[in-house]
Structures are given as C-alpha cells and as structure tokens.
C-alpha positions as CSV (number, residue, x, y, z in Angstrom):
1,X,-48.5,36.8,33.7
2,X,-51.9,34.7,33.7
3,X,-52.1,31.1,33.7
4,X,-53.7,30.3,30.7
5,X,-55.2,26.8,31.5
6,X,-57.9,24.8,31.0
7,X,-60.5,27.0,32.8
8,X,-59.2,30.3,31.1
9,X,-59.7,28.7,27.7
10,X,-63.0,27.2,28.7
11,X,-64.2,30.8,30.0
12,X,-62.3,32.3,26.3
13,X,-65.2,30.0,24.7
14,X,-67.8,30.5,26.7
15,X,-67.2,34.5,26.2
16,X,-67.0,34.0,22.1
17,X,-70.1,32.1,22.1
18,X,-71.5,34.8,24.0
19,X,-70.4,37.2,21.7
20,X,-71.4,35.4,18.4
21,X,-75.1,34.5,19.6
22,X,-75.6,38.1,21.1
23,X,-74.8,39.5,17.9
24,X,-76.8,36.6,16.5
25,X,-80.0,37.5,18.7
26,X,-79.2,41.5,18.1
27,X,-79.2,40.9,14.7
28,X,-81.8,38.4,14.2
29,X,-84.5,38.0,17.0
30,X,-87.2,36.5,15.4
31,X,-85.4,33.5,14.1
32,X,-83.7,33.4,17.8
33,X,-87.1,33.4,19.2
34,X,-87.9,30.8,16.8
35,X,-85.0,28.6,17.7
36,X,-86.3,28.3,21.2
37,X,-89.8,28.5,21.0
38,X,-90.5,32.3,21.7
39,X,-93.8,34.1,20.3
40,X,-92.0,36.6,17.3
41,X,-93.7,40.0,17.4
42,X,-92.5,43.8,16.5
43,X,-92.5,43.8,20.4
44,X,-90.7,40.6,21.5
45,X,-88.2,41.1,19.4
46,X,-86.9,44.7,20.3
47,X,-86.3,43.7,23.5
48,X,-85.2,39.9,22.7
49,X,-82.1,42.2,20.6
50,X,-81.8,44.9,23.6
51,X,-81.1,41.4,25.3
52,X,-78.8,40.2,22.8
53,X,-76.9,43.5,22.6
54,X,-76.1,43.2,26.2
55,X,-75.0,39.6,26.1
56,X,-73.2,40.5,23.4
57,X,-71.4,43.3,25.6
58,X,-70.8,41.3,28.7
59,X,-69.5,39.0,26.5
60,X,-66.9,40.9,24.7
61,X,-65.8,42.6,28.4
62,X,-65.0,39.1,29.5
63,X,-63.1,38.3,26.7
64,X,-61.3,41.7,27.1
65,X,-60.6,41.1,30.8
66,X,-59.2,37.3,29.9
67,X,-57.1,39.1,27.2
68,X,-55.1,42.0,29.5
69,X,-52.1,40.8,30.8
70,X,-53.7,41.9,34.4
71,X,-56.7,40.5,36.0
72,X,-59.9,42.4,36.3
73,X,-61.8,40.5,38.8
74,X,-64.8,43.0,38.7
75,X,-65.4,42.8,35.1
76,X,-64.9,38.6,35.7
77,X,-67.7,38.9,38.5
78,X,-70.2,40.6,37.1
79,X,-70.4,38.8,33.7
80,X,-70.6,35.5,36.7
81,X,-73.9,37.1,37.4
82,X,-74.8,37.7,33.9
83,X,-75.0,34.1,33.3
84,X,-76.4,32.8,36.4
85,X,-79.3,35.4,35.9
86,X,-79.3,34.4,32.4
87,X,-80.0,31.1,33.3
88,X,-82.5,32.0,35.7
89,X,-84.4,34.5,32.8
90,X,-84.4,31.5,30.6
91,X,-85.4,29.2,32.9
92,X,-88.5,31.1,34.1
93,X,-89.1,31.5,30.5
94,X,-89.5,28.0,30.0
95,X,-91.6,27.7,33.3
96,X,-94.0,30.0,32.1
97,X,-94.3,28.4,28.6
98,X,-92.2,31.4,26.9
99,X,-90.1,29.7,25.6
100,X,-90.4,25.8,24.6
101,X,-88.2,23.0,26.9
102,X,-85.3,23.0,24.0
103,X,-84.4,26.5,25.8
104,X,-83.5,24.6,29.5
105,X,-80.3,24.1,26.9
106,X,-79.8,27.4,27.0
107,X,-80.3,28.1,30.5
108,X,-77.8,24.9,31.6
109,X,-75.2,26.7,29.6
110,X,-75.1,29.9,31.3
111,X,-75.5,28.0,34.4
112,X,-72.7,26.1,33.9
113,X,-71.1,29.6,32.7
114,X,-71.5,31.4,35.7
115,X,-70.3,28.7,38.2
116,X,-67.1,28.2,36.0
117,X,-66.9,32.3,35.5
118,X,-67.3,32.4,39.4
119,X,-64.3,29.8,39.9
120,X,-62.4,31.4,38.0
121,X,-62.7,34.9,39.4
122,X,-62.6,33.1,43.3
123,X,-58.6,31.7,42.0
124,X,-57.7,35.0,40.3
125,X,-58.6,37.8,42.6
C-alpha cells in the first residue's frame, strides 16, 4: 500500500491543476495566451491547445499512477520531465518577450513540480 503523505498529496494537486489548466488552455488558448502575455493568432493558438492537450494528458497519467495501489515510477518520471521542460519552455518564452514576466509564475510552478515529482519518484521506485 502507498504512503499517502504530504508529498503524495502535494504531487495529487499539482497533477489536478495540471489537468484543469490543460483543459483550460485546450479549450481556450487565446484567453490563456492573454493571461500571460502571449500574441493570440489562428496560429499560436493551435499549437498553445496541442500544448494544453498534452499537459492535460501528462497530467491525468500522474494522477492515475498516484491513484493505483502499485507504483509506476516510469509514468512518475517522465511527467518530472514534463514540468522541468515546462518550466524551461515558459521560461525561454518570457526571455524572448513571448510571453510577459507574469508567466516566470508559471514557469516557478512547474519548476517546483518537477523537483517535487522527481523526489517523489527517487523514494518510491
């Protein structure tokens, strides 16, 4: 059985609100794009949602592998990296005046994601 403490239920809420603002930027990329700064075009925003749609999967496979009663340390690493490059997406978006400042937000939260994903994948596999 999985010990569900404070860093399981940190990484349960860090895969919801991956799930909720994937669909969110799947469903709505424009106003997304808007949130953070982002230039809204027929162009940016198909593949701002093709972005969402996979945060929005990686998501939901980390909440699926925190939810089996076994661990699935592969699914738990690579959604790790899924952050960390998130971070690093966002992050060079905001360097290259993408995306305005208010999106570093955005880019500390997956980093701080993907090292807590990480330590939590290090203790359970």
């Amino acid at each position: 059985m999985k010990s569900k403490n404070r860093l399981y239920w940190a990484l349960f809420g860090i895969s919801v609100i991956t799930i909720v603002s994937g669909l969110g930027q799947l469903v709505m990329p424009g106003f997304v794009l808007g949130l953070i700064g982002g230039e809204s075009t027929n162009t940016t925003d198909h593949f701002f949602a093709i972005v969402g749609m996979f945060m929005f999967l990686f998501g939901g496979a980390l909440l699926h592998a925190l939810m089996s009663a076994v661990n699935h340390p592969v699914v738990v690493f690579w959604s790790g990296l899924q952050k960390f490059g998130a971070a690093m997406a966002v992050g060079l978006g905001v360097l290259n005046h993408v995306f305005s400042p208010l999106a570093l937000l955005v880019a500390g939260f997956d980093l701080l994601s993907g090292v807590l994903i990480i330590a939590y994948w290090i203790k359970t596999k």
